[in-house]
BAZA-718913 format. One record per residue (C-alpha): residue in one letter; x, y, z. Coordinates in steps of 0.02 Angstrom, whole numbers, plus 32768, in hexadecimal, padded with zeros to 4 digits. Layout:
<kelums>
AXYZ ...
</kelums>
This chain:
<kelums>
X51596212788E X515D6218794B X521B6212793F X522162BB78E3 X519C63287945 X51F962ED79DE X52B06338798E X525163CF7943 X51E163F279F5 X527863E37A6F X52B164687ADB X535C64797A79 X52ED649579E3 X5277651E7A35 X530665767A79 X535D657079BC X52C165C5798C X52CC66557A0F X5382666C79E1 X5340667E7924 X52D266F8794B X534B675D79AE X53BE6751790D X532D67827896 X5305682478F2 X53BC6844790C X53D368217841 X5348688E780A X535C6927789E X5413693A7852 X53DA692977B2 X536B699F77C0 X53C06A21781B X54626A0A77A4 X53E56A2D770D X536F6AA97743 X53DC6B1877D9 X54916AEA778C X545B6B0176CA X54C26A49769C X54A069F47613 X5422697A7630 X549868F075E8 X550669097672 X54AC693C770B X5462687576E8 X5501684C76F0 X5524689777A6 X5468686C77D3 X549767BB779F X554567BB7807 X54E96804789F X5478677E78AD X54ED66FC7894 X556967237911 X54FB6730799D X549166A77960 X5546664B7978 X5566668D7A06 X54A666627A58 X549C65C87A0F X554D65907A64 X552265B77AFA X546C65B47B14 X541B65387A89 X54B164AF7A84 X550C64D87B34 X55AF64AB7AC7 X565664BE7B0A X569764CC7A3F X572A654C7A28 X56F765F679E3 X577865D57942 X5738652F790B X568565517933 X5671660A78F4 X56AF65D5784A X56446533783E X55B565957868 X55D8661077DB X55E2659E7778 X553765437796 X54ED65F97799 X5531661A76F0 X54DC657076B1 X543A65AA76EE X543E664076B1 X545266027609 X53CD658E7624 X536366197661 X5385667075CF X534F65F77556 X52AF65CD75A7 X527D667775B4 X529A668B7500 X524765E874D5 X51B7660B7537 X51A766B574F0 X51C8668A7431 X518965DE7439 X510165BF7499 X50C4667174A1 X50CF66967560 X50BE675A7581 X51636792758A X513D67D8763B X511A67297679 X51A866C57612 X5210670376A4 X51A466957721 X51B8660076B6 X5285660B76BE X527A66157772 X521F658B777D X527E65177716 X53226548774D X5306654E77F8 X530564897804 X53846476778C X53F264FF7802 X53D264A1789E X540463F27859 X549A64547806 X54C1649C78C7 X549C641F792F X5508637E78CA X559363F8788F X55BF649178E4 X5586643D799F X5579639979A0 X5531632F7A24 X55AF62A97A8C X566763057A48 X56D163257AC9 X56CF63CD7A8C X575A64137ADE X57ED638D7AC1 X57AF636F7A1B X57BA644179F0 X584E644E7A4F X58AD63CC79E2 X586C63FB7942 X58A164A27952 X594B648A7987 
</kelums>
C-alpha cells in the first residue's frame, strides 16, 4: 500500500495533475466559447475542446511532467492514442455512473475524472514517456 501512495504522491504525479487541470479549463473554455459565441454544434466543439486539451497536455506533459527528450512524431501520436482510450473510458463511466448507479448526471463527470486520471497517467508515463529509454537514439532509429 505504501508502494502506491508513494507513485500516486510524487512530484511527477502532482505536476501531471496541474497539467490536467490546465487541459480541463483549456477543454471546457473552447468548448464553451465554440458553442455559445461560435454557435457549433455541441458534438463538435467537444471535439476541438477535446483536441485542445490534448495537445497541450502533450506538449506540458513532455516537457514539464516527464522532462522527455521523445520526438514530437512518435510521441504526439502515442499520446493520442492513450487520450482516445481514456476518453472512451471516461465515457463509459460517466454513463455507468449515471444509468447504473444513479450518480447526478452533474457529478458523473467527477467520477470519470477520477478514474481515468490514474489509468491516463500509467497509460503516459509506461507508453508514451517511458522512464530509462534512451529516448533520442531509440526515436531516431525507429523513425528512419
Amino acid at each position: 500500500m505504501k508502494k502506491i501512495i508513494k507513485k500516486y504522491v510524487s512530484d511527477k504525479f502532482l505536476r501531471f495533475v496541474i497539467v490536467g487541470s490546465i487541459n480541463t479549463i483549456l477543454n471546457y473554455g473552447i468548448f464553451f466559447a465554440c458553442l455559445k459565441f461560435l454557435l457549433i454544434d455541441y458534438r463538435i466543439a467537444g471535439v476541438f475542446g477535446f483536441l485542445s486539451g490534448a495537445v497541450s497536455g502533450f506538449l506540458l506533459n513532455r516537457k514539464w511532467t516527464f522532462k522527455s527528450n521523445v520526438r514530437l512524431s512518435s510521441g504526439s501520436l502515442k499520446y493520442f492514442l492513450v487520450q482516445l482510450f481514456c476518453l472512451c473510458i471516461h465515457t463509459c463511466t460517466i454513463i455507468v455512473a449515471t444509468e447504473i448507479f444513479k450518480v447526478p448526471q452533474v457529478f458523473s463527470q467527477l467520477v470519470g475524472i477520477c478514474i481515468t486520471t490514474f489509468i491516463n497517467y500509467e497509460l503516459i508515463r509506461k507508453f508514451v514517456f517511458p522512464e530509462n529509454v534512451d529516448t533520442e537514439n531509440c526515436c531516431l532509429n525507429s523513425e528512419l
